[in-house]
N, C-alpha and C positions, 0 to 999 in steps of 0.2 A: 504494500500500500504506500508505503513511504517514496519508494523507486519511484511510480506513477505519479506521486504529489509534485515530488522534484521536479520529473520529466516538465510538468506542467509548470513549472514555476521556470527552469530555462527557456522554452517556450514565452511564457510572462515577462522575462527579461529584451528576449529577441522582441516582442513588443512595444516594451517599454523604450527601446533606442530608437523607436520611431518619434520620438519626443524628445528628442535626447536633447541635453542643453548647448553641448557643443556647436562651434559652427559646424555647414554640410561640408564634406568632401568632394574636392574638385576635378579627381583621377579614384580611377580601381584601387591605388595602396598606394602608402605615400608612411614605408616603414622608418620609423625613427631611427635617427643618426643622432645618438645622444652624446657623440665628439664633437659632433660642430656646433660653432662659436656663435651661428648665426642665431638671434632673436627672432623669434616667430610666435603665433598664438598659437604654442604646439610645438613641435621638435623639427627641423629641418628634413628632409627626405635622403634615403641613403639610393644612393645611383640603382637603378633597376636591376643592373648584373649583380651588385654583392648580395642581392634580397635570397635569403633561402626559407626552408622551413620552418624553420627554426627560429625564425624572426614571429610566427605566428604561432607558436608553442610555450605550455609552460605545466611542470607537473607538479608547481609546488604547494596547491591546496589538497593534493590524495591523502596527507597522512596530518593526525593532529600536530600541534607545534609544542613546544615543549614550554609551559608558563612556570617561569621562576620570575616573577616580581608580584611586586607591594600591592597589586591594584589585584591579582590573579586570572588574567585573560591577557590573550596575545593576540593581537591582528595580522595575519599574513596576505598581503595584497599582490593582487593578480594585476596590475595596472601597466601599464605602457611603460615603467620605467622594469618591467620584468620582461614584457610581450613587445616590442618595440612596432611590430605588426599594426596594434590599438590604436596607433597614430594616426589623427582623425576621425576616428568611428566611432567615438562618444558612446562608448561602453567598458565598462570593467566591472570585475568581483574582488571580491576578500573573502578569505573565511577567519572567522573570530573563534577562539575555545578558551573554553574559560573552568578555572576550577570551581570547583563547590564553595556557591557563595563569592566567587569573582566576578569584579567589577569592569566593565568598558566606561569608563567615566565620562562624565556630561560632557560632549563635545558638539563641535559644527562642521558641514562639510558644504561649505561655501558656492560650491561649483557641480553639485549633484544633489537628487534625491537618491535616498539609497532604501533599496526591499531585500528583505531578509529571510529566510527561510532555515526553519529548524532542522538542523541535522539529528540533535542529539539531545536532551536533557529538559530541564524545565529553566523561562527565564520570567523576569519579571522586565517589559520594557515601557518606557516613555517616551514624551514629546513635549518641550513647551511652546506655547502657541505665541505671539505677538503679543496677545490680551493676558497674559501670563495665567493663562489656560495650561493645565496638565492631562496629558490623554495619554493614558496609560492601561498595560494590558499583560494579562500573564498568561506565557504560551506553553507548548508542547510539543513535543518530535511531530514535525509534518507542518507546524502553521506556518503562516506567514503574516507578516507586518510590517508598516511604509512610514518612513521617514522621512516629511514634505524635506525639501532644499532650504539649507540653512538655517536652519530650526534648530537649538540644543538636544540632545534626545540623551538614552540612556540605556545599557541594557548591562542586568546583572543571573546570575546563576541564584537559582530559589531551589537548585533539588542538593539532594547529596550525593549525586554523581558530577562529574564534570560532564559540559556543555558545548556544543559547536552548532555553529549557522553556516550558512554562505549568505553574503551579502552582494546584489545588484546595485549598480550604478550607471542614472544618465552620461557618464566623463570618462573621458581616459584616465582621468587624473583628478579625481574627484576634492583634491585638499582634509586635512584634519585638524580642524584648530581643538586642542582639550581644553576646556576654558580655566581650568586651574593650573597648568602648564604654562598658558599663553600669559596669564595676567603674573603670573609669580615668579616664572622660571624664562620668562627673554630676556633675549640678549639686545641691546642694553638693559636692563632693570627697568620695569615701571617703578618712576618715584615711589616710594614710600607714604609720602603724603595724601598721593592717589587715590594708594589701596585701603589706608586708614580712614578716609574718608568716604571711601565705597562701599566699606564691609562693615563701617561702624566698631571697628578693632585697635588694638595699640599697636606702637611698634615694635615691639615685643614678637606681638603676636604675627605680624607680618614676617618678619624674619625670622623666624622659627619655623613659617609655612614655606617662604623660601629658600631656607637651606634643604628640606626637606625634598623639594621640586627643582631647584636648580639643575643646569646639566652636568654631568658626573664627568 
């Protein structure tokens, strides 16, 4: 039953890129060269002789990923900078796995909506809305659920087994901002004064979250 739901859910994604947010494509393949220098809305084209199969392959979602950190889930993406192929065609996946009770923390994905489909386990997921609306839902092996375009969302592991999805996306390169990452842990530092004044916190408290988040 599960195989069938899938089926229907890659299916659902070939769909979904008929929306896709990217611009259209203006040749059959246009495989990313992600050595050159050049700026484009996308990756430069690699000359039509070097194009192989292998430019449109990637085997790295068949098996789970192995989560050793603090939040307990790991994102492995399927995107153009794996598939270099993807360039232009304003679609990619990830699969996420998460352990029991691991978190994908609140983040944004700027440049995609992303749909999800339950490989494995039970999650608890959300969305917040503009109107600071939370629509939220708890799945199971087989559901699926959409995450509008740039929207915070959320998703965490509710069982005592570990957890995996595959996740759809309108982009080659759908972006990921974590919003406790982005405000705590860039490079330069958001002031101090910023964050104390944003979260209603000291500075104490500020730098203790970002030592915690900074990058290693």
């Amino acid at each position: 039953m599960a195989a069938k739901v899938f089926a229907y859910f890659v299916a659902l994604v070939a769909v979904f890129s008929v929306a896709k947010s990217d611009p259209d494509l203006l040749q059959d393949i246009c495989v990313a060269d992600t050595s050159s220098g050049v700026k484009v809305n996308g990756f430069a084209c690699k000359k039509d002789a070097d194009v192989t199969e292998n430019d449109f392959f990637f085997s790295g979602l068949a098996k789970p990923a192995v989560v050793n950190n603090s939040v307990g889930s790991v994102v492995t993406g399927a995107n153009v900078e794996k598939i270099p192929g993807l360039n232009t065609l304003g679609v990619s996946l990830s699969r996420i796995d998460y352990q029991p009770g691991g978190l994908n923390p609140p983040h944004t994905h700027p440049r995609a909506t992303e749909i999800i489909f339950v490989l494995d386990g039970e999650l608890d997921v959300g969305f917040i809305t503009t109107a600071n609306k939370l629509i939220s839902k708890s799945l199971k092996k087989g559901d699926i659920f959409v995450f509008p375009k740039g929207l915070v969302h959320f998703q965490q592991n509710n069982g005592k087994e570990p957890a995996s999805v595959i996740s759809g996306f309108n982009s080659q390169l759908p972006g990921t901002q974590s919003i406790a990452v982005t405000l705590f842990g860039s490079t330069p530092a958001v002031p101090d004064h910023v964050l104390t004044k944003a979260f209603q916190i000291g500075t104490k408290e500020v730098n203790k979250i970002k030592s915690r988040l900074s990058p290693k």
